[in-house]
PDB file as gemmi writes it, atoms N, CA and C in Angstrom:
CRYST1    1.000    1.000    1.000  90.00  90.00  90.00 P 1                      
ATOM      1  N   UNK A   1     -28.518 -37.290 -12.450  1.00  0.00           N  
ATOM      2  CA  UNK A   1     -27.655 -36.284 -11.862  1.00  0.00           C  
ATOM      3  C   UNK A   1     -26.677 -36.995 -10.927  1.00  0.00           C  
ATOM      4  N   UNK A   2     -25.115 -36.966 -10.408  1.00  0.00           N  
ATOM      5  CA  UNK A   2     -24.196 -37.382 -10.510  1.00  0.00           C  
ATOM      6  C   UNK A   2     -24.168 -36.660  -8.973  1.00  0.00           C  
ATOM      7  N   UNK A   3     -23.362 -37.048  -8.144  1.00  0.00           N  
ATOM      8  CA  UNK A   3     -23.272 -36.656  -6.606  1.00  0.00           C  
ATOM      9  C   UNK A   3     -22.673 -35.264  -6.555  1.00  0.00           C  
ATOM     10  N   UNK A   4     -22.231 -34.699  -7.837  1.00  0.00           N  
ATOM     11  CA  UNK A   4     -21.441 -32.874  -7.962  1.00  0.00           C  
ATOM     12  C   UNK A   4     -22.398 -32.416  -8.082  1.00  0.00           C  
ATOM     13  N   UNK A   5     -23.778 -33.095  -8.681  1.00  0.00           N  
ATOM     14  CA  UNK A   5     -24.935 -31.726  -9.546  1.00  0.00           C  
ATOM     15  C   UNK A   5     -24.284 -31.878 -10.731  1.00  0.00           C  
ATOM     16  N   UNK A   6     -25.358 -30.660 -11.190  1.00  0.00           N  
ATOM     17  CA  UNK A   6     -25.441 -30.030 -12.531  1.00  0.00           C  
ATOM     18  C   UNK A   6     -24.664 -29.068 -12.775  1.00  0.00           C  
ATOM     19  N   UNK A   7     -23.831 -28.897 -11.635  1.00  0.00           N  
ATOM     20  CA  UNK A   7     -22.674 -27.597 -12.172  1.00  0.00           C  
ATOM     21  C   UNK A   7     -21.274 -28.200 -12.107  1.00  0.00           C  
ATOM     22  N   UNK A   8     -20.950 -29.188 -12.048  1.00  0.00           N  
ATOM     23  CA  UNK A   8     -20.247 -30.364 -11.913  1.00  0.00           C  
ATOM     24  C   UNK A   8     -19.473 -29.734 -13.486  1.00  0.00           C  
ATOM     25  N   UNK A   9     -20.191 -30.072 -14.554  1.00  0.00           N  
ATOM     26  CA  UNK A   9     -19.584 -29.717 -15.245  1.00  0.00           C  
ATOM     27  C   UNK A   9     -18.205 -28.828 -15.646  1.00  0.00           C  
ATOM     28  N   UNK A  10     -19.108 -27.720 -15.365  1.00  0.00           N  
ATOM     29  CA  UNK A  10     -18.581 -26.045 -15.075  1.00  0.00           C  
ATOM     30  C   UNK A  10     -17.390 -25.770 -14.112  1.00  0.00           C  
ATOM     31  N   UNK A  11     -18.061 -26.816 -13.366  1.00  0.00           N  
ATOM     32  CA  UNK A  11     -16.700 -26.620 -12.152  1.00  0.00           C  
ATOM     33  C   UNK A  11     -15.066 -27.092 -12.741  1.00  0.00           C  
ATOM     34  N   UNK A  12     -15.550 -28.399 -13.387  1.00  0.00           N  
ATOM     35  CA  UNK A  12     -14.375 -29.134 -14.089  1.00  0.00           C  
ATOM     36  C   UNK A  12     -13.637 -28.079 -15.179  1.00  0.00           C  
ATOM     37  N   UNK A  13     -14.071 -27.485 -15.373  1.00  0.00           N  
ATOM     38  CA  UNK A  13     -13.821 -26.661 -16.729  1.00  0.00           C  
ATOM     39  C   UNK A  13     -13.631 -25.405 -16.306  1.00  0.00           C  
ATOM     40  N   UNK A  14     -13.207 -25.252 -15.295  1.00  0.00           N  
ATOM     41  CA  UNK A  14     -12.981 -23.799 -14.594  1.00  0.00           C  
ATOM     42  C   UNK A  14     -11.595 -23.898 -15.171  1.00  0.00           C  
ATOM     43  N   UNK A  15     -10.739 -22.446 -15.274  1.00  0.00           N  
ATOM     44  CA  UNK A  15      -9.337 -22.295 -15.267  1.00  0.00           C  
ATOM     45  C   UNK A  15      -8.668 -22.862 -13.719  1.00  0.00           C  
ATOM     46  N   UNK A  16      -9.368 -22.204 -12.675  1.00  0.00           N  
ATOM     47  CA  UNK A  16      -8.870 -22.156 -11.831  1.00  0.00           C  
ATOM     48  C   UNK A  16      -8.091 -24.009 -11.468  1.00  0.00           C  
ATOM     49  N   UNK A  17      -8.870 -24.525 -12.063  1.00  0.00           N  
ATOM     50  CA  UNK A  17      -8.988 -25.993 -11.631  1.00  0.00           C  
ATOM     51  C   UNK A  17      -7.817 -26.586 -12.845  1.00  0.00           C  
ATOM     52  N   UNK A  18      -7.981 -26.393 -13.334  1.00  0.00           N  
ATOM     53  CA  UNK A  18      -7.036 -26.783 -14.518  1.00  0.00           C  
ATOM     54  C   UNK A  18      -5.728 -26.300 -14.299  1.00  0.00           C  
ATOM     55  N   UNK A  19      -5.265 -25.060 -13.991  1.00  0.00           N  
ATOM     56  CA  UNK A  19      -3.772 -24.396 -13.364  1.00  0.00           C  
ATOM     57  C   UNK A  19      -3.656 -25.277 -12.107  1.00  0.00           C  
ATOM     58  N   UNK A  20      -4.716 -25.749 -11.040  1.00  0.00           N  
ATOM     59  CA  UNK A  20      -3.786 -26.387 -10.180  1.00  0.00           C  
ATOM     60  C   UNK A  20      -3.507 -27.970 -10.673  1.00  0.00           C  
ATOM     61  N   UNK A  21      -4.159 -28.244 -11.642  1.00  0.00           N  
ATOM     62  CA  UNK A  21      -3.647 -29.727 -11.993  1.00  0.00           C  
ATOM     63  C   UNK A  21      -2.212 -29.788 -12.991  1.00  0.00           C  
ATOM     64  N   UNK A  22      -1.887 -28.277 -13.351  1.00  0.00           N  
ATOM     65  CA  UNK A  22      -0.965 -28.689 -14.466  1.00  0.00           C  
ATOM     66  C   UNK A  22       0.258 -28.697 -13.422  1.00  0.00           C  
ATOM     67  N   UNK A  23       1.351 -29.189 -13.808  1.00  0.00           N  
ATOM     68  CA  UNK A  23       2.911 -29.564 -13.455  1.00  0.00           C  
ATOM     69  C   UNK A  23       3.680 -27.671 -13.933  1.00  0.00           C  
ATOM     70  N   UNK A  24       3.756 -27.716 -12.471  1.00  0.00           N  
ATOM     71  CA  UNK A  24       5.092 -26.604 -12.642  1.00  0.00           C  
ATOM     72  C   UNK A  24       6.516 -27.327 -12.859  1.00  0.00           C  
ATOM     73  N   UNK A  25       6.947 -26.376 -13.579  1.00  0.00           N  
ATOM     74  CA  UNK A  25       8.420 -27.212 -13.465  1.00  0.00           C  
ATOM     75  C   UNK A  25       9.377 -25.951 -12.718  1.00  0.00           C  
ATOM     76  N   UNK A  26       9.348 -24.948 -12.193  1.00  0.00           N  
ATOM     77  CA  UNK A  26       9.527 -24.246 -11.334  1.00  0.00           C  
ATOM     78  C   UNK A  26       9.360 -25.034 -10.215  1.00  0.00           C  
ATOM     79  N   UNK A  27       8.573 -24.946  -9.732  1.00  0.00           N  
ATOM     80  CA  UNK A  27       8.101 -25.915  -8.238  1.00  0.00           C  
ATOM     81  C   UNK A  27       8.668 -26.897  -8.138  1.00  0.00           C  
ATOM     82  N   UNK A  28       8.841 -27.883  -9.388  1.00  0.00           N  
ATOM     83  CA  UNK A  28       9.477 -29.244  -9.536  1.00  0.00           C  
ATOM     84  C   UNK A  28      11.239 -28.502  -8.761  1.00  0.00           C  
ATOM     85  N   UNK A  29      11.629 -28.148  -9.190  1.00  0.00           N  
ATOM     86  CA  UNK A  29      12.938 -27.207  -9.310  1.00  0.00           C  
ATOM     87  C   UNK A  29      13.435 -27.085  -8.175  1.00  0.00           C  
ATOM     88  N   UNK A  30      12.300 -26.582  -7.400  1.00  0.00           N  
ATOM     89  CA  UNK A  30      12.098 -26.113  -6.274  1.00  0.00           C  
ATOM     90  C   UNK A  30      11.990 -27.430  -4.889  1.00  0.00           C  
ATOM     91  N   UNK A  31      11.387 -27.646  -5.177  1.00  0.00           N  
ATOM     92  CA  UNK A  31      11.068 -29.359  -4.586  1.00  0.00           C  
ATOM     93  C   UNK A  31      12.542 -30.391  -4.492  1.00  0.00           C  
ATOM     94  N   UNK A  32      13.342 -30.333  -5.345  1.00  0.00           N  
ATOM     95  CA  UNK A  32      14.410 -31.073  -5.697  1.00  0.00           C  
ATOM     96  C   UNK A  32      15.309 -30.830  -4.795  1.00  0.00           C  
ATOM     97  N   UNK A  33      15.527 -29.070  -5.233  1.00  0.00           N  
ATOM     98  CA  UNK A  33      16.405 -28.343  -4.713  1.00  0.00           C  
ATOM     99  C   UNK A  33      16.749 -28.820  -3.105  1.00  0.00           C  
ATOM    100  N   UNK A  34      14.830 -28.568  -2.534  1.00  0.00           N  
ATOM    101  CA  UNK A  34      14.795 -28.823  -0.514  1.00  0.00           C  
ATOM    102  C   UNK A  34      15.258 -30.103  -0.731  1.00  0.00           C  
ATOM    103  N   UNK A  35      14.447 -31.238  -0.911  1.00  0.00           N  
ATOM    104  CA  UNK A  35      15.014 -32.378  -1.234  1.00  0.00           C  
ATOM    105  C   UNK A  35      16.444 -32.704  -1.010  1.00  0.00           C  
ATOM    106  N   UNK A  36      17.384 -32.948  -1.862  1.00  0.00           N  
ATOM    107  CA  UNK A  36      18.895 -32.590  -2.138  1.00  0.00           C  
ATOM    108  C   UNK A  36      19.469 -31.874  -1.125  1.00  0.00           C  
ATOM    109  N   UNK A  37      19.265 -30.412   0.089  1.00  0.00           N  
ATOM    110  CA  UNK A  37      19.563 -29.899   0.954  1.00  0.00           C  
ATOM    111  C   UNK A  37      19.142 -30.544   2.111  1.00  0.00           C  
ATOM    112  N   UNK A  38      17.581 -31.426   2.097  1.00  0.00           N  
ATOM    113  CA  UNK A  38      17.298 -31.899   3.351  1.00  0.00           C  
ATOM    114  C   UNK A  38      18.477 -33.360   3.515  1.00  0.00           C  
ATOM    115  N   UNK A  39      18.234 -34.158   2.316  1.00  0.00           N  
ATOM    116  CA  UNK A  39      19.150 -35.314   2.564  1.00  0.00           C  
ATOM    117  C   UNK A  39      20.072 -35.207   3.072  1.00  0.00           C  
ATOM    118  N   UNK A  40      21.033 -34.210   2.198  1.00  0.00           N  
ATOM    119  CA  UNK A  40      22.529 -33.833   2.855  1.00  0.00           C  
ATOM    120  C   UNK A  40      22.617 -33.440   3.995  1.00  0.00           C  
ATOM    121  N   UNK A  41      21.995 -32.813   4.169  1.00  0.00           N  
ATOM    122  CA  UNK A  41      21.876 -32.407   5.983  1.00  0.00           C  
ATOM    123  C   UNK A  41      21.303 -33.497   6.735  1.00  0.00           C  
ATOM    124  N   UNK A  42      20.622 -34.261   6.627  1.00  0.00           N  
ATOM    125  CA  UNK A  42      20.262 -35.953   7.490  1.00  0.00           C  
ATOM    126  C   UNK A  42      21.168 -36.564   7.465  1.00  0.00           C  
ATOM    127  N   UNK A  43      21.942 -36.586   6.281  1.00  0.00           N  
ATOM    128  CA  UNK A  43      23.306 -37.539   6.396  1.00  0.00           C  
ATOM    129  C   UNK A  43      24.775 -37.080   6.602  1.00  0.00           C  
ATOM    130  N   UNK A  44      24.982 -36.099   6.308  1.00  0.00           N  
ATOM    131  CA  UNK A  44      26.139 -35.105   7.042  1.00  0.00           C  
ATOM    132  C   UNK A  44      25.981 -33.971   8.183  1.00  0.00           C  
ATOM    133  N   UNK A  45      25.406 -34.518   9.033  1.00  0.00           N  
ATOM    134  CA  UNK A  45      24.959 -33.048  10.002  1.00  0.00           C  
ATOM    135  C   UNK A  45      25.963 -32.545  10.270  1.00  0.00           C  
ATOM    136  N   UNK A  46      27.340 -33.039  10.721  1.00  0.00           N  
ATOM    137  CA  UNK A  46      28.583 -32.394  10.779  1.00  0.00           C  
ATOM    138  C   UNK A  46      29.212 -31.251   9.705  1.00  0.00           C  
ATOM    139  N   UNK A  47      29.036 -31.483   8.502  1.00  0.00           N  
ATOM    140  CA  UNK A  47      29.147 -30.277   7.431  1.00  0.00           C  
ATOM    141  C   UNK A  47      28.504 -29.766   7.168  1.00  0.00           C  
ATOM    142  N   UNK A  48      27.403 -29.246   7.830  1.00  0.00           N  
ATOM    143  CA  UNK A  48      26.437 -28.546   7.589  1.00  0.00           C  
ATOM    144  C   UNK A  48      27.438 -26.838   8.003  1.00  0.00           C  
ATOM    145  N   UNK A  49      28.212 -27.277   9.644  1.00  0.00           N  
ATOM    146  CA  UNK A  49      29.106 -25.786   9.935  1.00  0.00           C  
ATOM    147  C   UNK A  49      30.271 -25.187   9.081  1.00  0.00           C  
ATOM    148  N   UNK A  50      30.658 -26.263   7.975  1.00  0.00           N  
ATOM    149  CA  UNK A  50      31.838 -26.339   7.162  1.00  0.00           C  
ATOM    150  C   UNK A  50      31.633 -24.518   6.284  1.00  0.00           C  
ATOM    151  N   UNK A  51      32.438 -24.139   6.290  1.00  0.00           N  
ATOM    152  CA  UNK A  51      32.155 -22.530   5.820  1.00  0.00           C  
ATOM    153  C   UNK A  51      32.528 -23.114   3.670  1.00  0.00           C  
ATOM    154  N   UNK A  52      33.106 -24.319   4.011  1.00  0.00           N  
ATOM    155  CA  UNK A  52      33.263 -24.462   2.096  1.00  0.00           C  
ATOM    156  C   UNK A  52      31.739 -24.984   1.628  1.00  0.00           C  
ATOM    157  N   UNK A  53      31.058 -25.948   2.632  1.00  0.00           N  
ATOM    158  CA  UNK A  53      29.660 -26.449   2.368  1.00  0.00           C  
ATOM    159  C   UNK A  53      28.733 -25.305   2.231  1.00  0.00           C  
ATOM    160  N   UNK A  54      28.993 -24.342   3.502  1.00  0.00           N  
ATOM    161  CA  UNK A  54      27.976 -23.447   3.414  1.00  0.00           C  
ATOM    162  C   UNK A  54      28.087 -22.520   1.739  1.00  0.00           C  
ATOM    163  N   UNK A  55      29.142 -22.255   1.804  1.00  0.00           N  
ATOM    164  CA  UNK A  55      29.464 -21.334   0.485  1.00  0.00           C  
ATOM    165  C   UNK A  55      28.396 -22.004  -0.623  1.00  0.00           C  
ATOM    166  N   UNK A  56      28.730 -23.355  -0.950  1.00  0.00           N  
ATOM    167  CA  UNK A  56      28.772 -24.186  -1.839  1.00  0.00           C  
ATOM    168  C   UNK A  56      27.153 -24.442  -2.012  1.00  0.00           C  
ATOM    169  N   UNK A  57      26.157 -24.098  -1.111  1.00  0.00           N  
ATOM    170  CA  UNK A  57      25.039 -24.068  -0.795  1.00  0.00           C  
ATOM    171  C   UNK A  57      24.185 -22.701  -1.186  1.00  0.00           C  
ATOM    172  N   UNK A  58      24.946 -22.050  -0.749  1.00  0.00           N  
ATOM    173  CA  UNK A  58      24.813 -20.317  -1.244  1.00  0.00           C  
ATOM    174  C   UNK A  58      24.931 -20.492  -2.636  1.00  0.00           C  
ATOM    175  N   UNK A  59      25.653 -20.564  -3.471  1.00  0.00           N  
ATOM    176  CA  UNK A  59      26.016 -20.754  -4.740  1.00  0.00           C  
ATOM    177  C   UNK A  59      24.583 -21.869  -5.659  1.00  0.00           C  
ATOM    178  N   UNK A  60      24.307 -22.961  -4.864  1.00  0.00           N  
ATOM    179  CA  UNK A  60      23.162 -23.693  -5.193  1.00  0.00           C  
ATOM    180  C   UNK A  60      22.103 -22.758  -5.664  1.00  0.00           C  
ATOM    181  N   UNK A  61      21.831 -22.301  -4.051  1.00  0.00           N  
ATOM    182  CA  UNK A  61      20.818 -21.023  -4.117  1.00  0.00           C  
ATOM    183  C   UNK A  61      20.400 -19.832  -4.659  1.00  0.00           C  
ATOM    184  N   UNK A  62      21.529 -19.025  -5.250  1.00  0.00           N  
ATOM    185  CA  UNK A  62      21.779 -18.223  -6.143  1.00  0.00           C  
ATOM    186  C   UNK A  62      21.682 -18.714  -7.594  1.00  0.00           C  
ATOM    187  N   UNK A  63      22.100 -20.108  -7.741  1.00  0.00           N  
ATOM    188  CA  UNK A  63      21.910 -20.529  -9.319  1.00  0.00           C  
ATOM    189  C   UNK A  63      20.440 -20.601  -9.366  1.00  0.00           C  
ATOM    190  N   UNK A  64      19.279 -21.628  -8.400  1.00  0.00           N  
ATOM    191  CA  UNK A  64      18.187 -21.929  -8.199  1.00  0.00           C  
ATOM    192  C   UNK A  64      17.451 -20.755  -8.950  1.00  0.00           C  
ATOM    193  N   UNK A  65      18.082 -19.506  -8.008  1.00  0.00           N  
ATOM    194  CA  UNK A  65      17.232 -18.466  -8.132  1.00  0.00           C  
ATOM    195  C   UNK A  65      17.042 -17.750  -9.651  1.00  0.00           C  
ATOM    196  N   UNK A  66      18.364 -17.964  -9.997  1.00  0.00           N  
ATOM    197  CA  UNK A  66      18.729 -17.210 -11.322  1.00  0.00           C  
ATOM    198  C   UNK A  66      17.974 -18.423 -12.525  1.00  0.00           C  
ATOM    199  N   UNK A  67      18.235 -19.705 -12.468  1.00  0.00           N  
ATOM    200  CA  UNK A  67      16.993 -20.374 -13.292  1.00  0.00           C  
ATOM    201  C   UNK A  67      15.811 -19.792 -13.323  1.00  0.00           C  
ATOM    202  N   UNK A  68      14.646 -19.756 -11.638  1.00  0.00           N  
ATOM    203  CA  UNK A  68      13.942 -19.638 -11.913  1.00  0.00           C  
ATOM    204  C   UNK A  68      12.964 -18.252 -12.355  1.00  0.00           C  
ATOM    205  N   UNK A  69      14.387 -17.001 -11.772  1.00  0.00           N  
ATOM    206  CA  UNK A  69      14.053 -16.401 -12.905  1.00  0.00           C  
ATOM    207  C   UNK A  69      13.928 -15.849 -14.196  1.00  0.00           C  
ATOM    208  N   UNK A  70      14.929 -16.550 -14.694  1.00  0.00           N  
ATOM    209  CA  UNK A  70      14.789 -16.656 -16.112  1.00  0.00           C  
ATOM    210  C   UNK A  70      14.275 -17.254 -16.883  1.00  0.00           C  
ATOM    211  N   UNK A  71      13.117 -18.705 -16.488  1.00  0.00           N  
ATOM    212  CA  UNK A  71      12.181 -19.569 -16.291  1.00  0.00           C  
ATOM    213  C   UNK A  71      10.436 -18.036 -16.380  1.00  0.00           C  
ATOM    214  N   UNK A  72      10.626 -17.344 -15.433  1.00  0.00           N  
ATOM    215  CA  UNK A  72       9.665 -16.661 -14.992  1.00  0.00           C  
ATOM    216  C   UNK A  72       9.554 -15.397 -16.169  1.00  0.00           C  
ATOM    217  N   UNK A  73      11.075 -14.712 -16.348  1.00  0.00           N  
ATOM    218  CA  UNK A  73      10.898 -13.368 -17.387  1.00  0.00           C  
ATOM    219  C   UNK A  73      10.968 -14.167 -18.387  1.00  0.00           C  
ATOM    220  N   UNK A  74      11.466 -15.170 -19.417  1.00  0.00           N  
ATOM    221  CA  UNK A  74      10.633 -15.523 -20.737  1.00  0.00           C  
ATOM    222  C   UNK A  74       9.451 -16.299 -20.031  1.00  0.00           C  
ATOM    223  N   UNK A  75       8.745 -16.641 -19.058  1.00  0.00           N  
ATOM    224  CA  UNK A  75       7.504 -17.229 -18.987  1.00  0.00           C  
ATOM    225  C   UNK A  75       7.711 -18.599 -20.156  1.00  0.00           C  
ATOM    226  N   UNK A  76       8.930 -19.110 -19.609  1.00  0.00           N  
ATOM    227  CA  UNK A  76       9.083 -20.543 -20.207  1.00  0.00           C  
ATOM    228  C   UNK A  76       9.210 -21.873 -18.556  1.00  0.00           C  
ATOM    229  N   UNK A  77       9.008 -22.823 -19.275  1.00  0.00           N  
ATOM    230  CA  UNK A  77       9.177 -23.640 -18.070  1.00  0.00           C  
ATOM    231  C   UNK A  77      10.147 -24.709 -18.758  1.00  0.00           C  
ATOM    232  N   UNK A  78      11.182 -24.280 -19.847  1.00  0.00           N  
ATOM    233  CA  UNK A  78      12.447 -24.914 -20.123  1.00  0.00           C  
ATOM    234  C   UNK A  78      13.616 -24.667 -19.095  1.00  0.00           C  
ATOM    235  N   UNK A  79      14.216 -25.700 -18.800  1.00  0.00           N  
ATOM    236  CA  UNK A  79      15.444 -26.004 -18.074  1.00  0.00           C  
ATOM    237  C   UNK A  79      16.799 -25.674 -18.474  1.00  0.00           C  
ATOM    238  N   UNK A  80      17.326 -24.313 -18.343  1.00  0.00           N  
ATOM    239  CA  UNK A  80      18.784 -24.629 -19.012  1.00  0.00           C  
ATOM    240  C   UNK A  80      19.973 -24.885 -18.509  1.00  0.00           C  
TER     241      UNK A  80                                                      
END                                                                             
């Protein structure tokens, strides 16, 4: 017997356990997105007040959103 036990098995083979190991690509999406907004803002803190940056950010955000839900209503995790 193995330091999990005998339910060691079972445990491995749960759904629950298996959904958190798989790769969202939503999240990935998502992750990039902060990413890409945090940099730019560490390295331009000055255009962060720019009303064309801000727009241009809004527009990011609104596309983000509209991927991921169209990612979510076909329940695909293709990129278009």
């Amino acid at each position: 017997m193995g330091i999990l036990g005998s339910n060691a098995r079972d445990l491995c083979s749960s759904p629950s356990i298996v959904f958190e190991l798989e790769r969202c690509e939503k999240q990935d999406l998502l992750n990039k997105f902060q990413m890409d907004f945090n940099q730019f803002s560490y390295e331009n803190p000055d255009m962060r007040e720019d009303q064309a940056t801000i727009a241009d950010f809004h527009q990011r955000t609104e596309d983000l959103c509209n991927k991921i839900f169209i990612m979510f209503y076909y329940k695909t995790d293709i990129i278009f």
